[in-house]
VMD Tcl script that builds the backbone (N, CA, C; Angstrom):
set m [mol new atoms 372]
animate dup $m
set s [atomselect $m all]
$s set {name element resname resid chain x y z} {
  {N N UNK 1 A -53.510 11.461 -28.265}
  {CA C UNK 1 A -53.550 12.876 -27.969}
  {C C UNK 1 A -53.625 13.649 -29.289}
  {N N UNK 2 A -54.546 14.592 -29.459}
  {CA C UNK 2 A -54.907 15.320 -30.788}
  {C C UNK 2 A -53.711 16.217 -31.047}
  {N N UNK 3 A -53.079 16.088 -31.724}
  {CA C UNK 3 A -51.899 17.477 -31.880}
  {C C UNK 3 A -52.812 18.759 -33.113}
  {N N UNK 4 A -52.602 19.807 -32.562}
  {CA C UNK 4 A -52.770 21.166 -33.054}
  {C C UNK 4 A -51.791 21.896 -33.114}
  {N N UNK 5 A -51.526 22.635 -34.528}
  {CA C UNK 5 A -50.294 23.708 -34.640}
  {C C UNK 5 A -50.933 24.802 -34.292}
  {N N UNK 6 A -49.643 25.356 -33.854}
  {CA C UNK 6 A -50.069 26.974 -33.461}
  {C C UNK 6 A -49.170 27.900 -34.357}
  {N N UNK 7 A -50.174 28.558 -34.972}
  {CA C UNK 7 A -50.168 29.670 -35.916}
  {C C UNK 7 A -49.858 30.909 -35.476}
  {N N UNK 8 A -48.808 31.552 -36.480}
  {CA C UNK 8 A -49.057 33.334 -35.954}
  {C C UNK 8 A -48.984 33.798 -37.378}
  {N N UNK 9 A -49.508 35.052 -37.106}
  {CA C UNK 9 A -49.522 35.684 -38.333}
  {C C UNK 9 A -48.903 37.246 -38.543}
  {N N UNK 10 A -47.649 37.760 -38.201}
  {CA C UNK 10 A -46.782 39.146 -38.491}
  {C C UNK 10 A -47.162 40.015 -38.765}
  {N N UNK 11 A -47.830 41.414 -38.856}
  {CA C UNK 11 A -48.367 41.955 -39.674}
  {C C UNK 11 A -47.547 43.362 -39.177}
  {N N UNK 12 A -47.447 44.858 -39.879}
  {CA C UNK 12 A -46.924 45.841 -39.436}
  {C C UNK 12 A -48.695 46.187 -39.217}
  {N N UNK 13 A -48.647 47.910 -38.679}
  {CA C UNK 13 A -49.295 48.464 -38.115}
  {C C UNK 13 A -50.291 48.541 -39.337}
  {N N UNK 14 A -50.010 48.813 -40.790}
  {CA C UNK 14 A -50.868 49.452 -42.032}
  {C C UNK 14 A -51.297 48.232 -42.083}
  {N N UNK 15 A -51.302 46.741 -41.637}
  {CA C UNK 15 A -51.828 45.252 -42.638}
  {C C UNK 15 A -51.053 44.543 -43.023}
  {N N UNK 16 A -50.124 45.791 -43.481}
  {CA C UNK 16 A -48.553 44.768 -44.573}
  {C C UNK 16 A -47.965 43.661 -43.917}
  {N N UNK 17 A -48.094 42.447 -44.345}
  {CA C UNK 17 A -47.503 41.196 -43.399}
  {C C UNK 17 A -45.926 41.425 -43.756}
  {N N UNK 18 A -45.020 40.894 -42.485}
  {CA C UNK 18 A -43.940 40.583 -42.269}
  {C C UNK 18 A -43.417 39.798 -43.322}
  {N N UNK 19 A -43.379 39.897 -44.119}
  {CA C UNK 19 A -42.656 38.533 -44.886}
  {C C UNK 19 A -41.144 38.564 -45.057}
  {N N UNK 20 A -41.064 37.213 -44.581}
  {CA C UNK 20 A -39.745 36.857 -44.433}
  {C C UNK 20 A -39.126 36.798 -43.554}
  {N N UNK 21 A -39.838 37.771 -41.978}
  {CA C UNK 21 A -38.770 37.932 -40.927}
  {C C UNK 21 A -38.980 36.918 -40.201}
  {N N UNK 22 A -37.433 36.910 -39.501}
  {CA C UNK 22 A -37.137 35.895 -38.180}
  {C C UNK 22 A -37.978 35.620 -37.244}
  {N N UNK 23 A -38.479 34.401 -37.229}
  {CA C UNK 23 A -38.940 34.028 -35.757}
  {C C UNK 23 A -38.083 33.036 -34.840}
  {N N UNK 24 A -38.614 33.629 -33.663}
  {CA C UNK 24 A -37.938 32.326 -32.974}
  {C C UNK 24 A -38.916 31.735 -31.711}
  {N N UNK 25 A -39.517 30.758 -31.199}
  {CA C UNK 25 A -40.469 30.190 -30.937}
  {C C UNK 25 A -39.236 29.540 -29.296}
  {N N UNK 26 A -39.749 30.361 -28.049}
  {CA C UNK 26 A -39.933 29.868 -26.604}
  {C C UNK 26 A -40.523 28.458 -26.526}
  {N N UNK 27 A -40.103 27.490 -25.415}
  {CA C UNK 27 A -40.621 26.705 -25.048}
  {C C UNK 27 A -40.874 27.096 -23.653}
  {N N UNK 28 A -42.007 26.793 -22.487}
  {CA C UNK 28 A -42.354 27.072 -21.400}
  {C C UNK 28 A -41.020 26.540 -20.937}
  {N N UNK 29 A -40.545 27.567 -19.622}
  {CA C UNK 29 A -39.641 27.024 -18.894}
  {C C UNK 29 A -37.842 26.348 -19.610}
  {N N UNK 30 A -38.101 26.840 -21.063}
  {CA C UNK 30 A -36.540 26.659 -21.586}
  {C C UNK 30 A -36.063 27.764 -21.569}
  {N N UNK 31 A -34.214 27.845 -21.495}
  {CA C UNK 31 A -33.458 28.981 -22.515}
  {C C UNK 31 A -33.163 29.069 -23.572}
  {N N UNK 32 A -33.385 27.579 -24.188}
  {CA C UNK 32 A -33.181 27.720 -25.282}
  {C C UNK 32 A -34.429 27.324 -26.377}
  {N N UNK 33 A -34.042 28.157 -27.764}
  {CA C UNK 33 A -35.209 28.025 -28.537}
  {C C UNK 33 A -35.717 26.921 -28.952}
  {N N UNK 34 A -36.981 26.690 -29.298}
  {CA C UNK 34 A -37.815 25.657 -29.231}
  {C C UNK 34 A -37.552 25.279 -30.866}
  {N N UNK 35 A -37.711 26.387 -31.498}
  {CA C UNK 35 A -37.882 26.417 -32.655}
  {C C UNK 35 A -37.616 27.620 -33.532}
  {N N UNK 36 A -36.704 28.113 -34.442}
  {CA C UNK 36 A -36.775 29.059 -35.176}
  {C C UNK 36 A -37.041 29.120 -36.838}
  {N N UNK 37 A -36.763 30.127 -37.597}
  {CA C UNK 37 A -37.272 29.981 -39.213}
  {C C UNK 37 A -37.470 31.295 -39.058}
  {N N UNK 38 A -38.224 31.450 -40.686}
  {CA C UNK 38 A -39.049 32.662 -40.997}
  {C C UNK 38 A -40.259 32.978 -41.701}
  {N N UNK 39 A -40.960 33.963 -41.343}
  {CA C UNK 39 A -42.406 33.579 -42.289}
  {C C UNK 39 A -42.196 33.665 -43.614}
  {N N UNK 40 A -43.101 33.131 -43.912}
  {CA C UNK 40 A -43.761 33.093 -45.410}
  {C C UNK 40 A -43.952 34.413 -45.322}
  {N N UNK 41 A -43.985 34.189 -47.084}
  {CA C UNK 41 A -44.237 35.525 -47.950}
  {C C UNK 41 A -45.717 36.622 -47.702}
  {N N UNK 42 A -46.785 35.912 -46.550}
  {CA C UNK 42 A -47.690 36.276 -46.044}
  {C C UNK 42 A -47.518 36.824 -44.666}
  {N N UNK 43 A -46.448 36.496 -43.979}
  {CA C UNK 43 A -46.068 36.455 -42.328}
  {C C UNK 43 A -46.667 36.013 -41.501}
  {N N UNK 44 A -46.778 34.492 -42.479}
  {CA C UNK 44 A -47.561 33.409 -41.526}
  {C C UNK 44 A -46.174 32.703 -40.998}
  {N N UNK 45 A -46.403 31.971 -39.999}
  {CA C UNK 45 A -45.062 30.966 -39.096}
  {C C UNK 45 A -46.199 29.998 -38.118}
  {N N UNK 46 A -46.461 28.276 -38.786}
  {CA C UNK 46 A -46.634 27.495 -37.292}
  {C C UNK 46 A -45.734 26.741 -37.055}
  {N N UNK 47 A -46.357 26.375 -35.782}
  {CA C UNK 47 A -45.337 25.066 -35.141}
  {C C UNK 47 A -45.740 24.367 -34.208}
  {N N UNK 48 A -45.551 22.931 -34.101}
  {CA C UNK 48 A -46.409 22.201 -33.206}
  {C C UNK 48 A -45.812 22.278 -31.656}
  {N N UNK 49 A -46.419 23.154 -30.711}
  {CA C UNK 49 A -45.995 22.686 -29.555}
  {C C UNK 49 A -46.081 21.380 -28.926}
  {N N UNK 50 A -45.173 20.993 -27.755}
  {CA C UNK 50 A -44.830 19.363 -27.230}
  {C C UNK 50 A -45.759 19.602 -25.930}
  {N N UNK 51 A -45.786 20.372 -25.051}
  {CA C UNK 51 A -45.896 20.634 -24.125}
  {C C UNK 51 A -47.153 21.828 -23.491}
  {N N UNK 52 A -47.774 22.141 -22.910}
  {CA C UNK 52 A -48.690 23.302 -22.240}
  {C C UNK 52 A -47.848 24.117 -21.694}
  {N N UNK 53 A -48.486 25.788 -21.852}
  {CA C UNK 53 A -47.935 26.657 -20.880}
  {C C UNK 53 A -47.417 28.099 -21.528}
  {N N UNK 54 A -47.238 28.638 -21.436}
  {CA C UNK 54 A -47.238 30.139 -22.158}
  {C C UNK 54 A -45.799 30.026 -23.094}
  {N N UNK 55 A -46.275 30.003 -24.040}
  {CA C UNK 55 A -45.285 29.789 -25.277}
  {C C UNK 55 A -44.314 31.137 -25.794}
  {N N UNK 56 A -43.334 31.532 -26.103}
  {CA C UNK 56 A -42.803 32.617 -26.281}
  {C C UNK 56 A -43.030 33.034 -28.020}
  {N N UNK 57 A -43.317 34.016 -28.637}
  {CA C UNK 57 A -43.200 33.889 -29.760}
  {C C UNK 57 A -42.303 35.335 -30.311}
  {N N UNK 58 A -41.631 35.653 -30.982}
  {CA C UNK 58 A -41.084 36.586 -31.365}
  {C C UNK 58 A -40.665 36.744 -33.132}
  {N N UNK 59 A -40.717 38.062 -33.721}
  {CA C UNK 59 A -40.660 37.909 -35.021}
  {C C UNK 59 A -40.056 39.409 -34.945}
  {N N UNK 60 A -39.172 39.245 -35.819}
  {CA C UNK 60 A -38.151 40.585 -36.267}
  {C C UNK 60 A -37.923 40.594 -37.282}
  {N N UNK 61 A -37.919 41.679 -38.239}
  {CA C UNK 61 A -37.270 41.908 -39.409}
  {C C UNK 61 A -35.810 42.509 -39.641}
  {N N UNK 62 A -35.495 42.880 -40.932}
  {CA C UNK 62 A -34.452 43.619 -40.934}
  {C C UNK 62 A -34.121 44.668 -41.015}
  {N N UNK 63 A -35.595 45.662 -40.942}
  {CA C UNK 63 A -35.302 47.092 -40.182}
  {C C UNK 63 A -35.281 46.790 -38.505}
  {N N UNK 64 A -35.249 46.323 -37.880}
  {CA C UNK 64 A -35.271 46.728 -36.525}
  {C C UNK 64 A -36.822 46.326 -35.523}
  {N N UNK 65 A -37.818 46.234 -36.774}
  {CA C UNK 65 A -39.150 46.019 -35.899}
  {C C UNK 65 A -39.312 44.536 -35.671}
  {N N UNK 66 A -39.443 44.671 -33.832}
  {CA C UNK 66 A -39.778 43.496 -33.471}
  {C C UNK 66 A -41.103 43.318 -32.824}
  {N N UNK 67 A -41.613 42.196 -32.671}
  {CA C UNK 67 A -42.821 41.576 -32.274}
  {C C UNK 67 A -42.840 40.388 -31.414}
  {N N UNK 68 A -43.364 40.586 -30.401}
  {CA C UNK 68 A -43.528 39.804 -29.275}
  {C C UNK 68 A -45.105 39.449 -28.667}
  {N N UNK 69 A -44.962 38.027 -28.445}
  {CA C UNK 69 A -46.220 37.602 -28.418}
  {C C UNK 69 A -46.311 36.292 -26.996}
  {N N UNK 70 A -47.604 36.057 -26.098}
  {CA C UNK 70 A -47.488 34.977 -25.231}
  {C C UNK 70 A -48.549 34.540 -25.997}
  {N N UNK 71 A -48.210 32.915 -26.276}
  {CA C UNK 71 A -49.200 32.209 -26.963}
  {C C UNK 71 A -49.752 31.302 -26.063}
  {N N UNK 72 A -51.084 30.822 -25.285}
  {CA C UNK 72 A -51.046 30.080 -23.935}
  {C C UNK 72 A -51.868 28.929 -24.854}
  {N N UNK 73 A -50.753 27.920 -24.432}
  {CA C UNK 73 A -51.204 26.170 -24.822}
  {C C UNK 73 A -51.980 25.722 -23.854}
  {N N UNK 74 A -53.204 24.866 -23.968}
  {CA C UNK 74 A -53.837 23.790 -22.371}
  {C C UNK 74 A -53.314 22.522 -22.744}
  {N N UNK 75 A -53.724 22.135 -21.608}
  {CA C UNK 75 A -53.592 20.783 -21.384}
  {C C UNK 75 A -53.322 19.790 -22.780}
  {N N UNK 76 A -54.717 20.154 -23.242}
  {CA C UNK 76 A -55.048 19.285 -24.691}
  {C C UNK 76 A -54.456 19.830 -26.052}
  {N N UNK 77 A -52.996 20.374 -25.920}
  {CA C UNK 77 A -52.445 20.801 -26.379}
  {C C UNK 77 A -53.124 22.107 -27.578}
  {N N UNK 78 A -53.663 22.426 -27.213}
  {CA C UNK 78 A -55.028 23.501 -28.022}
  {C C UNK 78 A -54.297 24.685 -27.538}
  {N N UNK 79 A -53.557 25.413 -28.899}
  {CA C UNK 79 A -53.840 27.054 -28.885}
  {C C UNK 79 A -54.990 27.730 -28.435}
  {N N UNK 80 A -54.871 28.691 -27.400}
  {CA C UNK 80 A -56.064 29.551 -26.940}
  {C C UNK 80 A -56.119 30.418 -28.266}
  {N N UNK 81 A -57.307 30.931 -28.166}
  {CA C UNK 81 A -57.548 32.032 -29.023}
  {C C UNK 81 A -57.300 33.059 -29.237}
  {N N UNK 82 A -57.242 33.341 -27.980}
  {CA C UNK 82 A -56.707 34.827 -28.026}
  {C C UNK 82 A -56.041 35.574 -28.196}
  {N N UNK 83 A -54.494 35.104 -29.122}
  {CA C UNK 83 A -53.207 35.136 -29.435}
  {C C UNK 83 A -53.389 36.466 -30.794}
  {N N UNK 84 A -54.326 36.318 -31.464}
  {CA C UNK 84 A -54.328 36.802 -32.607}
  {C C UNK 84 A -53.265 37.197 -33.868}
  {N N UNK 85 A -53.288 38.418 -34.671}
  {CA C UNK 85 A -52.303 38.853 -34.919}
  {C C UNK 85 A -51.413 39.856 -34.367}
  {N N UNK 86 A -50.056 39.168 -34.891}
  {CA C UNK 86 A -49.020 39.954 -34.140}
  {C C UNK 86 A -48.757 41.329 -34.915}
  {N N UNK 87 A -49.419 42.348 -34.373}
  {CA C UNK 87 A -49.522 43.369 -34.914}
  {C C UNK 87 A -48.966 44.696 -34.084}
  {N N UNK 88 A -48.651 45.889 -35.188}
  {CA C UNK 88 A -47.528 46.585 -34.609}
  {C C UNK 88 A -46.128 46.552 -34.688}
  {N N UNK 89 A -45.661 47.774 -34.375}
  {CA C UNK 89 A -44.209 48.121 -34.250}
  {C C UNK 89 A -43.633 48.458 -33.458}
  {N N UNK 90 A -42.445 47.224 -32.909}
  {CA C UNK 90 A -41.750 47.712 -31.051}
  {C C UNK 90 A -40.707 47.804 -31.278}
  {N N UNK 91 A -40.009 49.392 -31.258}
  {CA C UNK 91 A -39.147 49.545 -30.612}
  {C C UNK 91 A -38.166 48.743 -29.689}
  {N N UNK 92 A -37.836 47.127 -30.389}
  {CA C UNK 92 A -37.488 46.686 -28.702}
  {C C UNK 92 A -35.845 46.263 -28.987}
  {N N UNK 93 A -35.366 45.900 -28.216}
  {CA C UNK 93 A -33.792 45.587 -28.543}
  {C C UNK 93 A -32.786 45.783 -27.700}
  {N N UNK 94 A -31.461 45.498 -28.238}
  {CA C UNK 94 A -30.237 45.821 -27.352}
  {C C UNK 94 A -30.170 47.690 -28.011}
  {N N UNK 95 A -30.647 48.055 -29.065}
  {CA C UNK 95 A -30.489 49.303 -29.326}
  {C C UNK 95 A -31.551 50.332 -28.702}
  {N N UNK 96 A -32.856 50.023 -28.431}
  {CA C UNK 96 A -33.647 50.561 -27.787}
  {C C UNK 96 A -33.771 51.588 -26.954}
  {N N UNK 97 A -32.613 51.480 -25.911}
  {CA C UNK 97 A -32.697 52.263 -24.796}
  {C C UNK 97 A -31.487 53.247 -25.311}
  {N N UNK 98 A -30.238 52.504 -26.056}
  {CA C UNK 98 A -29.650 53.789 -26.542}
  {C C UNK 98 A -30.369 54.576 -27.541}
  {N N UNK 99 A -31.284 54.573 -27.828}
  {CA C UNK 99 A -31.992 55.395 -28.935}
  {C C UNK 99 A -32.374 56.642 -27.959}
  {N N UNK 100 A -33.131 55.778 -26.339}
  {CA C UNK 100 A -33.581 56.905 -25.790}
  {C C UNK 100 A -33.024 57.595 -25.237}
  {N N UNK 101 A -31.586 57.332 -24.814}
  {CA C UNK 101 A -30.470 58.142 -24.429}
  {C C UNK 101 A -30.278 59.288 -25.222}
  {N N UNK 102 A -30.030 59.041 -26.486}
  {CA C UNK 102 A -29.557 59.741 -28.049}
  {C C UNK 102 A -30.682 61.115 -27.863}
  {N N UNK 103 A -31.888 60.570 -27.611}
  {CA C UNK 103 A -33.398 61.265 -27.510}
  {C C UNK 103 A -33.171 62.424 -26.545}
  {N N UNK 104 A -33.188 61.881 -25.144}
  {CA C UNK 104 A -32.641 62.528 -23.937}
  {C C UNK 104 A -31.794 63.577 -24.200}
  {N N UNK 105 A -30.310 63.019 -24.895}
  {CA C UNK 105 A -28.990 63.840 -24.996}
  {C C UNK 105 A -29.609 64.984 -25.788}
  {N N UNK 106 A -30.279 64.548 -27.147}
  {CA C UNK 106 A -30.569 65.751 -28.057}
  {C C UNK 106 A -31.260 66.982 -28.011}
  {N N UNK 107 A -32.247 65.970 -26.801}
  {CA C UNK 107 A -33.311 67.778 -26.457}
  {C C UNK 107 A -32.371 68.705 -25.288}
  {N N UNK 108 A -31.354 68.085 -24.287}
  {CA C UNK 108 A -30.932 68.153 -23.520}
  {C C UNK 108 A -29.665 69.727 -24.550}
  {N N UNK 109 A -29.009 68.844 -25.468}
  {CA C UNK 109 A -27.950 69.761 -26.035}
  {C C UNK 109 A -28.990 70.875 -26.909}
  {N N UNK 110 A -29.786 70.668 -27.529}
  {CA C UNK 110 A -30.783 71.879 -28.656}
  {C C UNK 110 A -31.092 72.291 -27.754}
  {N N UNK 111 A -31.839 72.281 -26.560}
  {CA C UNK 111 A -32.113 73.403 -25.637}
  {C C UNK 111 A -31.258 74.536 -24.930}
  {N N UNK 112 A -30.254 73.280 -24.574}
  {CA C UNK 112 A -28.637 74.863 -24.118}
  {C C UNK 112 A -28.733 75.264 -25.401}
  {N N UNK 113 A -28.141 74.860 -26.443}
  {CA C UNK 113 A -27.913 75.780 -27.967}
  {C C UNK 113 A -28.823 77.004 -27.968}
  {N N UNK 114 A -29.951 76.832 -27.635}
  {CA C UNK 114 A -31.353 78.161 -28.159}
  {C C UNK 114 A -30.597 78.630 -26.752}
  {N N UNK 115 A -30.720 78.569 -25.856}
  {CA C UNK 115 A -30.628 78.861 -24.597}
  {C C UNK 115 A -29.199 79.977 -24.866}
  {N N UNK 116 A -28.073 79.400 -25.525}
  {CA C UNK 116 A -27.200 80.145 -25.689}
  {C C UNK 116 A -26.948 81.107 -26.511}
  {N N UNK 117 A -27.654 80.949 -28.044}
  {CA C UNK 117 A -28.121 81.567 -29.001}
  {C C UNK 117 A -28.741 82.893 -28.630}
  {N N UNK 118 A -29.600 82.567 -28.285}
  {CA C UNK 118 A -30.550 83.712 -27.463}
  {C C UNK 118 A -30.118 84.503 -26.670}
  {N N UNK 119 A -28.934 84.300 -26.129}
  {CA C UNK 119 A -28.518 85.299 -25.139}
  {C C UNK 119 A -27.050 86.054 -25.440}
  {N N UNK 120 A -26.605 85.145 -26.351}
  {CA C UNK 120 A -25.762 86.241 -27.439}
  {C C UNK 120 A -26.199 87.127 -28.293}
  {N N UNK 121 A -27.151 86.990 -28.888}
  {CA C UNK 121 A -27.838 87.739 -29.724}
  {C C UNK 121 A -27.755 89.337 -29.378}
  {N N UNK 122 A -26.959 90.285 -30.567}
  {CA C UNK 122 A -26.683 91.767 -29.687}
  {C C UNK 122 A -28.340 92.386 -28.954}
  {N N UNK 123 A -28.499 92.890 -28.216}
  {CA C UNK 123 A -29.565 93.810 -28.389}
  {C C UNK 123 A -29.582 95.530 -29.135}
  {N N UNK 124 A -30.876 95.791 -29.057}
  {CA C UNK 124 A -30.698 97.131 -30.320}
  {C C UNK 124 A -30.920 98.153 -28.981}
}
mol reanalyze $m
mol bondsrecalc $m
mol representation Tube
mol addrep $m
């Protein structure tokens, strides 16, 4: 059986590769990780899958930006192509949704504020 690694490559939104951040590499149908590390100084990361089937891939740094990717293996253990680079910046996390709360709360409180501002204000 021919073994092929499967490659990813990190990149932020401008080109700038990831270097250095965490990956951690899904196996079809596990909870636990297949494989983790971190890229190279390029935000390259491979690894030989065992098995076929939509591979998990994920890469985070240490601001907060993460990257998520389905990498689909066949039969003949062959990376599809279409995986490309992992490009972009997600918002994603256990902090995520409190951000959008924070978001919510803030327009929610600056709007009473003007709202209240405005209607104290003496008239002439």
């Amino acid at each position: 059986m021919p073994e092929q690694t499967a490659c990813l490559q990190a990149e932020y939104d401008d080109g700038e590769p990831m270097s250095y951040a965490r990956v951690e590499i899904q196996a079809p149908g596990s909870e636990l990780p297949f494989q983790s590390g971190r890229t190279d100084r390029n935000g390259r990361f491979c690894f030989l899958p065992d098995i076929p089937g939509a591979w998990g891939l994920e890469a985070s740094d240490a601001m907060g930006h993460k990257l998520r990717l389905l990498s689909r293996i066949d039969e003949n253990m062959v990376p599809s192509t279409d995986t490309g680079n992992m490009k972009g910046m997600y918002r994603d996390g256990p902090w995520a949704r409190s951000m959008k709360i924070v978001d919510g709360l803030a327009v929610i409180f600056g709007s009473a504020g003007l709202i209240a501002w405005w209607r104290s204000r003496k008239r002439c």
